[in-house]
RODO-2510 file (C-alpha; in nm, 4 decimals, decimal comma):
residues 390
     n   res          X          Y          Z
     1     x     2,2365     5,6091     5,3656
     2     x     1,9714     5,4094     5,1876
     3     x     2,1327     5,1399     4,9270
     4     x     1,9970     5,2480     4,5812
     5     x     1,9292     5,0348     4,3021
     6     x     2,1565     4,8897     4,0351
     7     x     2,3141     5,1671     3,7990
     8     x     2,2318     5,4608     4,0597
     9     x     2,4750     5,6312     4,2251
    10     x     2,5316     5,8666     4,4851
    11     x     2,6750     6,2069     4,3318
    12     x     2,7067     6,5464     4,5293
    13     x     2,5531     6,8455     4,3295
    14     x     2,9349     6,9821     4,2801
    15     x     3,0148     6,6902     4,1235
    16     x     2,6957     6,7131     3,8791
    17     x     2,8298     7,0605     3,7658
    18     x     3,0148     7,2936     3,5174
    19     x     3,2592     7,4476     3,7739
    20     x     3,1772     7,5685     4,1058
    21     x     2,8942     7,7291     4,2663
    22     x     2,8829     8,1033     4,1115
    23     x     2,7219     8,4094     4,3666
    24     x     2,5110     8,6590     4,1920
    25     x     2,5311     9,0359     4,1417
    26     x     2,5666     9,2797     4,3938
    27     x     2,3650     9,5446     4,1727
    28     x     2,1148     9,7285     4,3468
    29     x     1,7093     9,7607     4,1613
    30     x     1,6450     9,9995     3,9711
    31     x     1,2296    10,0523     3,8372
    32     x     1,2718    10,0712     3,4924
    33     x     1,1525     9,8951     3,1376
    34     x     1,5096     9,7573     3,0159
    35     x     1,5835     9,4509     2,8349
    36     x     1,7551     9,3261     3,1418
    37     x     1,5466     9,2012     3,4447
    38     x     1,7133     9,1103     3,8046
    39     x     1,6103     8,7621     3,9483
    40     x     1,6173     8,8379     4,3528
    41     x     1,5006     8,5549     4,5960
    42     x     1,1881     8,7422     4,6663
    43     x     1,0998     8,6999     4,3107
    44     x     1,1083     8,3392     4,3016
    45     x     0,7878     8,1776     4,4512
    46     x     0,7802     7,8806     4,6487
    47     x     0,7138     7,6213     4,3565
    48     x     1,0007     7,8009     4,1652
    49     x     0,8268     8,0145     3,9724
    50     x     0,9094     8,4196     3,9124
    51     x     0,7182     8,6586     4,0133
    52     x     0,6504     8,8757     3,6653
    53     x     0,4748     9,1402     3,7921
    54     x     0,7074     9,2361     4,0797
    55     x     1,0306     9,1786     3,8548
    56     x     1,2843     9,4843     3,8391
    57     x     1,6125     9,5823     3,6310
    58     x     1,9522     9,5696     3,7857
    59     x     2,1196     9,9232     3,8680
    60     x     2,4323     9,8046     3,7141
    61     x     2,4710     9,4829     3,4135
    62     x     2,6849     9,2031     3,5186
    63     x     2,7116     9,0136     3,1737
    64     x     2,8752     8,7113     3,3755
    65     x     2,5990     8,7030     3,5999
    66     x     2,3135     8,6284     3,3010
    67     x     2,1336     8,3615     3,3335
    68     x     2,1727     8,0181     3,0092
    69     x     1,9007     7,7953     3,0051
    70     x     1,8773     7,5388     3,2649
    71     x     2,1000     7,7270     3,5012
    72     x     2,0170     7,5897     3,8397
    73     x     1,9500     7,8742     4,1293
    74     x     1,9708     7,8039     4,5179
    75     x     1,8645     8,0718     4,7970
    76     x     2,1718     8,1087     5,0075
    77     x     1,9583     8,3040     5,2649
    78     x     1,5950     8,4204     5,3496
    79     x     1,4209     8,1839     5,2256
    80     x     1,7399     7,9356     5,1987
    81     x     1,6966     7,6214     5,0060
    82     x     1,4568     7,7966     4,7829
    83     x     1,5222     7,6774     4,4205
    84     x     1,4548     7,7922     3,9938
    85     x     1,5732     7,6319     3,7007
    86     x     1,6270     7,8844     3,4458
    87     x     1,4076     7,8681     3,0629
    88     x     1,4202     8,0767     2,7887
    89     x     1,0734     8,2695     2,8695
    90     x     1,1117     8,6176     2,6201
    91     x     1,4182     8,8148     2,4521
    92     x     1,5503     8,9454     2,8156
    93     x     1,8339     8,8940     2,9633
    94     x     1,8172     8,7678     3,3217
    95     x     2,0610     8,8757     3,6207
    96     x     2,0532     8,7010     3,9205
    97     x     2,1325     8,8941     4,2278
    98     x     2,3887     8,8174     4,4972
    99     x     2,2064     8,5884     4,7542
   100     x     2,1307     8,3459     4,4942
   101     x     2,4107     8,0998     4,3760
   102     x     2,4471     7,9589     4,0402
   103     x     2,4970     7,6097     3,9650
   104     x     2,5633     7,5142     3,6112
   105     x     2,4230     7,0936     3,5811
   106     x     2,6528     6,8712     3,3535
   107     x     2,3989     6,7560     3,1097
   108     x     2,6463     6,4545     2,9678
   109     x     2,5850     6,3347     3,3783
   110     x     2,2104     6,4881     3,5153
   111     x     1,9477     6,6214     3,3540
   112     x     1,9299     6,9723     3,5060
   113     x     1,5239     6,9489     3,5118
   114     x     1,6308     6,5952     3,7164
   115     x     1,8049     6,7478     3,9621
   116     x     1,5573     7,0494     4,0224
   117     x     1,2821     6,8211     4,1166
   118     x     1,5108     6,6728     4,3590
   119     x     1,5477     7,0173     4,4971
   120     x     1,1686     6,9664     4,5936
   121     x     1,1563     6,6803     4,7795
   122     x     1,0971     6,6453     5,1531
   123     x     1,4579     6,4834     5,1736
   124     x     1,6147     6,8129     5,0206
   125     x     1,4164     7,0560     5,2381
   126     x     1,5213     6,8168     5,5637
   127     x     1,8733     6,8583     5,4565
   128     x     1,8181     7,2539     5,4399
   129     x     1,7133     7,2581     5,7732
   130     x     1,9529     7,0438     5,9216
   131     x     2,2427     7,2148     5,7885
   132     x     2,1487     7,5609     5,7384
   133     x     2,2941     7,8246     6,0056
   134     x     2,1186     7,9633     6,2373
   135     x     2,0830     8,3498     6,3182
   136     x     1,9203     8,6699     6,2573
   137     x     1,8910     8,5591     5,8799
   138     x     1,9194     8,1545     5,7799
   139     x     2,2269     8,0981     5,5306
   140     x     2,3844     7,7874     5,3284
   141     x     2,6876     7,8920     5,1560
   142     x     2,8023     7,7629     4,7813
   143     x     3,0305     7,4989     4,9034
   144     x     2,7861     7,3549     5,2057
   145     x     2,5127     7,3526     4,8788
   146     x     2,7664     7,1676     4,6133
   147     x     2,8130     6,8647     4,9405
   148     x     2,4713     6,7995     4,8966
   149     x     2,4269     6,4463     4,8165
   150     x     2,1522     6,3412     4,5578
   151     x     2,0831     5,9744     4,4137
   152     x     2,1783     6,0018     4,0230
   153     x     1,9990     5,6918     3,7736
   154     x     2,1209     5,6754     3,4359
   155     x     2,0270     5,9298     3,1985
   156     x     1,7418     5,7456     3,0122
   157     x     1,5853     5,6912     3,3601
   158     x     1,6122     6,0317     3,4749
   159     x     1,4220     6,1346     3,1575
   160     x     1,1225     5,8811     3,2425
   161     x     1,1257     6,0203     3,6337
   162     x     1,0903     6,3599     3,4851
   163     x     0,7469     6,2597     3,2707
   164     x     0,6280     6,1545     3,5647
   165     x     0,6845     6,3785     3,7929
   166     x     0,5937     6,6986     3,5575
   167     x     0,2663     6,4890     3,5062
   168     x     0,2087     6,5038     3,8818
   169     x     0,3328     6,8883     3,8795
   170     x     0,0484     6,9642     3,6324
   171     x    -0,1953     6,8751     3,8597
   172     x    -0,0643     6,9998     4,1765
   173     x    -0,0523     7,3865     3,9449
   174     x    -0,3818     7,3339     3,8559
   175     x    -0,5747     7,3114     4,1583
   176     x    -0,3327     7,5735     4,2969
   177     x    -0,4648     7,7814     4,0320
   178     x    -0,8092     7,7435     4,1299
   179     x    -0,6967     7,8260     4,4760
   180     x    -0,5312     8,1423     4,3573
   181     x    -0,8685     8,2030     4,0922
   182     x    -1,0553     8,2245     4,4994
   183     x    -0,8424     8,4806     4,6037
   184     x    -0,8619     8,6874     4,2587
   185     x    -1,2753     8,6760     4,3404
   186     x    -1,2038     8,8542     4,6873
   187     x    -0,9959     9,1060     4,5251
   188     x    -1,2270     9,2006     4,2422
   189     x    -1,5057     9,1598     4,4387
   190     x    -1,3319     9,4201     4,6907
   191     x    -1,2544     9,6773     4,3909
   192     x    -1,6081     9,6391     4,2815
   193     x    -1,8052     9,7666     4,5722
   194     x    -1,5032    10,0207     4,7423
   195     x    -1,2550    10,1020     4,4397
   196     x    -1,2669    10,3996     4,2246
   197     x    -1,2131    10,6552     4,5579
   198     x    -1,6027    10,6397     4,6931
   199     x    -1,5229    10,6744     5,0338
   200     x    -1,2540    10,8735     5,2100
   201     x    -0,9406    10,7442     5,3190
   202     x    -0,8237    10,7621     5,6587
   203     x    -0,5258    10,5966     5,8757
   204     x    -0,6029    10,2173     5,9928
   205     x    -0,4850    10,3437     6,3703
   206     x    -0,8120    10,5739     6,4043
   207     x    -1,0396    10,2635     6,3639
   208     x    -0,8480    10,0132     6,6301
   209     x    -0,7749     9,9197     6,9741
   210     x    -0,5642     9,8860     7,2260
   211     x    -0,3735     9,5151     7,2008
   212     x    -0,1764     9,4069     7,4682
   213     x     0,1679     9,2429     7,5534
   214     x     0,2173     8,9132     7,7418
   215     x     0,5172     8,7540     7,9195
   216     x     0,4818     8,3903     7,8772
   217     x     0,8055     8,3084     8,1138
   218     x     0,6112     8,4210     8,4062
   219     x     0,4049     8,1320     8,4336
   220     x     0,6552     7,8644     8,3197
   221     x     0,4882     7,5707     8,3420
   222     x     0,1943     7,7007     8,1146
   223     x     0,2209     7,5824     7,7303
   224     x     0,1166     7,8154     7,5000
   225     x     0,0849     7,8559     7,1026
   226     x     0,2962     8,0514     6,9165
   227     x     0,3331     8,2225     6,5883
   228     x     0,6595     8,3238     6,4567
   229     x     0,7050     8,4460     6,1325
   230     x     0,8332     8,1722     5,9667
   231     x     0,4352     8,0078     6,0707
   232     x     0,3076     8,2741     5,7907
   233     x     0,2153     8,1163     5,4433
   234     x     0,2661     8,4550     5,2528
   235     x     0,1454     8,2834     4,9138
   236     x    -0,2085     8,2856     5,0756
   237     x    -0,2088     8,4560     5,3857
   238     x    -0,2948     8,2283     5,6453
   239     x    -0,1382     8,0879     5,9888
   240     x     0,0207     7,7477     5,8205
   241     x     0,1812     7,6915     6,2002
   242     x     0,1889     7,7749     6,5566
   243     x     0,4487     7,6272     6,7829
   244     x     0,3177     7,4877     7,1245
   245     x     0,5854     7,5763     7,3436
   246     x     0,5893     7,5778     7,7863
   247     x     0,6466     7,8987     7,9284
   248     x     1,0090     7,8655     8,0504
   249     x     1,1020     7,7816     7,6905
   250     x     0,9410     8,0840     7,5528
   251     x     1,1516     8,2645     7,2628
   252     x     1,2477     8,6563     7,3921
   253     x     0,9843     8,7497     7,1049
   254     x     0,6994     8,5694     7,2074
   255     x     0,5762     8,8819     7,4164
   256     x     0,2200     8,9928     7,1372
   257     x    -0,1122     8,8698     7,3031
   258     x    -0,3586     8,7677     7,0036
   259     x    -0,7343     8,7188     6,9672
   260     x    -0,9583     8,5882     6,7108
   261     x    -1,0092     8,8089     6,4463
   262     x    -0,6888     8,9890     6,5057
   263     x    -0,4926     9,0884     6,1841
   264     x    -0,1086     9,0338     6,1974
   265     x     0,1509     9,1852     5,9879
   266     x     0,4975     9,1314     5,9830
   267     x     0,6848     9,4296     6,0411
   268     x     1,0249     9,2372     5,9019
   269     x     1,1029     9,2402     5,5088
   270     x     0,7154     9,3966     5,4567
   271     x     0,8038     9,3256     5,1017
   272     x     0,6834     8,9316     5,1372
   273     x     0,2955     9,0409     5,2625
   274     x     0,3356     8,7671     5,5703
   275     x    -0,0514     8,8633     5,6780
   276     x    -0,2829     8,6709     5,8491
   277     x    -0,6257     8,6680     6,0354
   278     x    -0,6043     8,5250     6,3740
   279     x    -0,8206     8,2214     6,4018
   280     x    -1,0496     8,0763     6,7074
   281     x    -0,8085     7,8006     6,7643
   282     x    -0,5147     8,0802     6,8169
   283     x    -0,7490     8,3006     7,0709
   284     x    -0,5477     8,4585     7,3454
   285     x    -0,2542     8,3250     7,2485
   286     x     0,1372     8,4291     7,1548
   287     x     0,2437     8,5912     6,8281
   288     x     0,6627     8,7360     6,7517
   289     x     0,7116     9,1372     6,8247
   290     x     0,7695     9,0692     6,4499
   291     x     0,4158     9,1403     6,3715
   292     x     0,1805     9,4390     6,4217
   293     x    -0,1132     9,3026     6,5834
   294     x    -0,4380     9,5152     6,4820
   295     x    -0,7800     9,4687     6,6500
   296     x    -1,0507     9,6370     6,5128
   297     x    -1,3056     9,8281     6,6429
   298     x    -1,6549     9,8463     6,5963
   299     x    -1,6155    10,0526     6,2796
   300     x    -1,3903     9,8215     6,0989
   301     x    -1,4675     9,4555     5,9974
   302     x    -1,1736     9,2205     6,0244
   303     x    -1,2062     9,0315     5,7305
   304     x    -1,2075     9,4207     5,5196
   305     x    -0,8885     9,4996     5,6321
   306     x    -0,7469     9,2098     5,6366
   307     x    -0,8302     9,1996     5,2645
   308     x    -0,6534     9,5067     5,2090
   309     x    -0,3660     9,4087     5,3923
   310     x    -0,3335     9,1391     5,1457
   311     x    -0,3418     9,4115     4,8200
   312     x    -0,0204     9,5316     4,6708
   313     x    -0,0833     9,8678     4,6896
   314     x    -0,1084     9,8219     5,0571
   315     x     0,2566     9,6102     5,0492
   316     x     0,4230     9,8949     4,8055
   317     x     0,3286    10,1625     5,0930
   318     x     0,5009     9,9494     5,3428
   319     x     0,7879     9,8885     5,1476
   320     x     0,8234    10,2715     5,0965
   321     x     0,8543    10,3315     5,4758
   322     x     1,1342    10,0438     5,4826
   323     x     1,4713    10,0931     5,6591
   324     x     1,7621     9,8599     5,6901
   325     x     1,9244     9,7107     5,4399
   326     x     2,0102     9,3542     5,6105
   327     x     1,7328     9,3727     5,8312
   328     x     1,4827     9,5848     5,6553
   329     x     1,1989     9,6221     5,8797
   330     x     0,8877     9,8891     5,9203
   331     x     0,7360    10,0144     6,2463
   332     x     0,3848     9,9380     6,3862
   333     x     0,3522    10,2748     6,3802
   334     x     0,4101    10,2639     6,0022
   335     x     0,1933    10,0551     5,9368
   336     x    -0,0625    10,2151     6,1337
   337     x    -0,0307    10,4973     5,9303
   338     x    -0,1371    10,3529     5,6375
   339     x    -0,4619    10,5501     5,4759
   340     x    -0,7405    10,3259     5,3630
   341     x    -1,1105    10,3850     5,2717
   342     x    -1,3567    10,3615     5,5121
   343     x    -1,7000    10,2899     5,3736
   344     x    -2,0221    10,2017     5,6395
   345     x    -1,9550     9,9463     5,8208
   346     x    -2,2674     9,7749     5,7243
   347     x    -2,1416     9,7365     5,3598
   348     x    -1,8430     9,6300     5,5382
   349     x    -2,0471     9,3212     5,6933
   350     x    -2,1861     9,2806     5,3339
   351     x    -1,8690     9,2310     5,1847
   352     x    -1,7327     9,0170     5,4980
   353     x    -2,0520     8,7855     5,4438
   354     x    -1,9755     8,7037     5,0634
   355     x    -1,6020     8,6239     5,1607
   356     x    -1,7419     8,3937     5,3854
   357     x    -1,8796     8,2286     5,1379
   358     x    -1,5831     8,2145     4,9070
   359     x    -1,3837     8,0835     5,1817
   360     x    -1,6139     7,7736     5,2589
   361     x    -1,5165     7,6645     4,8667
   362     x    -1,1596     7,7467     4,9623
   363     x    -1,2124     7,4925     5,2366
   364     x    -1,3678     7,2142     5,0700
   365     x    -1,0947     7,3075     4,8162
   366     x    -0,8164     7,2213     5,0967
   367     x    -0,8564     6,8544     5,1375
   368     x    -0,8239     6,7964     4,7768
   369     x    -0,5129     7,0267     4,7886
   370     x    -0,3412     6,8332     5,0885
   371     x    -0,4134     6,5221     4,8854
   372     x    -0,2640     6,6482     4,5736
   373     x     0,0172     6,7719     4,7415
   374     x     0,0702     6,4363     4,9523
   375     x     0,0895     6,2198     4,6409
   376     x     0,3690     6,4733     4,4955
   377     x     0,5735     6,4287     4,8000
   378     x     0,5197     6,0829     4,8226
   379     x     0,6303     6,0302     4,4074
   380     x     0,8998     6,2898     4,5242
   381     x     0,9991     6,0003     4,7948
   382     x     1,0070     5,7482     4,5241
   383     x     1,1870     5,9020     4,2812
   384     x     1,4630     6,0282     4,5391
   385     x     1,4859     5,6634     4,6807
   386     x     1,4852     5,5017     4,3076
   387     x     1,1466     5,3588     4,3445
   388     x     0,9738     5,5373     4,1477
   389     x     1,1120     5,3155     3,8080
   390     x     1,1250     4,9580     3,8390
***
């Protein structure tokens, strides 16, 4: 463990706290306007935000499981390691459901907002993944979480790392915004030319073909690329990764054969809209029986439906057809089902043409993101190491 500077210390999160580590409510959602609203882990994003326009109430009140201010959240499962520190946003009350865990931060030893960003940094997620356990869904429990050793400065410094660091936040938010301001185009540029029910709806499965399946073990020595759910960047849509793997090492689900242009969508927890369009570098290679692979045919452009796949109407009809309650899950067929409108497909290529556009700004848009988001890791580095105040 890396020696820190003078006056720092090395202080496990259950030390930092108010008690111990506190599970949430077991309440199930109810879809109602009540002045209680139920933080779930699907309703945190991945900078820590909430979601506000997919929040719910809780079928039951907990009053022990309301949120205070500065109450410090941690994703025991799904997507584990996740984090939110808790503000006074409106006159609700907030309940926290039961795969979240509440830490309360002693703010006589860590400022709560101190320890959050530490909650970002590439040291934190490393730890995540080297302790989490493995299986059909990841999991840290409360006491693995309150062993997790963070390097504490005094007080005043913590307050200075924090102005920095929310500084550097600022600007990583804003050209996300203009990321997310890209996608809002596509989606009002979508509702311009085929909202308001002009053309008639009809299932997705009548305009596709046949994909096929692929056993990568049978040719072990081959490496292949492969896409797993956990590659998906659900924020934005897009294939973030794609494991190269050799064909003896090939995971049981690595069976879906994909081509450019395809359109995946996971059939697990439809819920997080983990959609993507298959790109030339990922031709004829290996996605998870966790997706429905759609290829359309010649009266379907990929980019349309892809578009709608990424829609919430489109995510509320999947979430409908759910089953399970650990595992919820859809079918393919399910999805299949799923009635869209089906204008010509020459204003199809129109629209497809002016996303094309759009996306070459989203590209050029990238670089500067990766750059932005490089510097926040590496202040992240600093701070977490005590470099980052001389």
């Amino acid at each position: 463990m890396k020696e820190l500077l003078k006056n720092w210390e090395w202080k496990k999160l259950g030390e930092l706290c108010l008690g111990k580590g506190q599970y949430g409510s077991g309440a199930s959602k109810v879809y109602f306007d009540s002045k209680v609203r139920y933080i779930r882990i699907t309703d945190i994003d991945d900078r820590g935000n909430l979601k506000d326009d997919e929040m719910v109430s809780p079928s039951t009140i907990e009053e022990d499981c309301f949120l205070e201010e500065n109450d410090l959240l941690f994703a025991r499962s799904g997507s584990v390691g996740r984090t939110y520190l808790h503000k006074k946003r409106d006159n609700l009350n907030y309940q926290y459901a039961g795969y979240l865990i509440r830490f309360k931060i002693n703010s006589k030893i860590a400022n709560p907002e101190f320890v959050y960003y530490l909650t970002k940094s590439p040291q934190y997620f490393n730890w995540v993944e080297s302790i989490k356990k493995s299986g059909t869904i990841s999991n840290i429990n409360a006491r693995e979480f309150a062993s997790y050793e963070l390097p504490i400065p005094p007080l005043e410094v913590q307050k200075q790392i924090i102005t920095i660091l929310e500084r550097a936040e600022k600007l990583k938010n804003l050209r996300q915004e203009a990321n997310d301001e890209n996608n809002t185009i596509i989606q009002a540029l979508f509702y311009e030319m085929f909202g308001n029910n002009k053309y008639p709806l009809e299932e997705i499965a009548k305009h596709v073909k046949k994909t096929d399946s692929r056993d990568p073990t049978e040719i072990p020595n081959d490496k292949f690329k492969y896409v797993d759910i956990a590659g998906i960047d659900n924020n934005i849509g897009v294939i973030k990764e794609a494991k190269e793997i050799i064909g003896k090492d090939a995971p049981s689900r690595a069976r879906r054969e994909i081509k450019v242009n395809d359109i995946i969508v996971s059939t697990v927890r439809p819920n997080l809209n983990a959609t993507a369009l298959v790109p030339k570098g990922l031709d004829n290679q290996i996605c998870s029986t966790g997706f429905c692979v759609i290829r359309c045919d010649n009266t379907l452009n990929p980019k349309y439906l892809y578009t709608i796949t990424r829609q919430r109407k489109f995510v509320n009809e999947l979430i409908a057809k759910t089953k399970g309650a650990s595992y919820p899950a859809v079918t393919n067929n399910d999805i299949l089902k799923v009635k869209i409108p089906i204008p010509p497909i020459s204003l199809q290529n129109q629209f497809a043409s002016l996303v094309e556009k759009i996306e070459s700004i989203k590209q050029n848009q990238t670089q500067s993101t990766e750059e932005i988001n490089t510097l926040f890791d590496a202040l992240m580095q600093k701070a977490f190491q005590g470099e980052l105040i001389a």
